[in-house]
N, C-alpha and C positions, 0 to 999 in steps of 0.2 A: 829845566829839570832841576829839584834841589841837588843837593849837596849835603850828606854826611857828615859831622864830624866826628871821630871818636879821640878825645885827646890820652883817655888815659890806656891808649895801646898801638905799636908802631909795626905790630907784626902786620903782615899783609894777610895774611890765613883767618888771624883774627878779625880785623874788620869784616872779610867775606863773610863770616861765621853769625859776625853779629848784625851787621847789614841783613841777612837772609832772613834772621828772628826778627829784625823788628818788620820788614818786608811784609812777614806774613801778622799781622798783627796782633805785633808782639807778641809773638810766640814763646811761649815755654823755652830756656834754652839748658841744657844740663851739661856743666862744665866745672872743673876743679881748679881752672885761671883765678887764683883769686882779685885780680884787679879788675879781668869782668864782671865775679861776683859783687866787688863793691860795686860798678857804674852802672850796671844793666840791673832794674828794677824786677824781671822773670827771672832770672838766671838762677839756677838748682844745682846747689851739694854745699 
């Protein structure tokens, strides 16, 4: 099974959030985090 990494976030909420967007392929994700804004290439606001 792979293996995620997301380095630029250590919250646990947050991986689950983004883990599930890219899951569904890469999904749309709409969020005001701006450090997922910067690393996640969908991510909206």
């Amino acid at each position: 099974m792979p293996t995620l990494s997301f380095p630029y976030t250590r919250e646990p909420g947050d991986r689950i959030i983004v883990a599930n967007a890219i899951a569904n392929n890469e999904a749309p994700l709409v969020t005001s985090d701006h450090l997922i804004n910067a690393e996640y290439p969908n991510a909206i606001w």
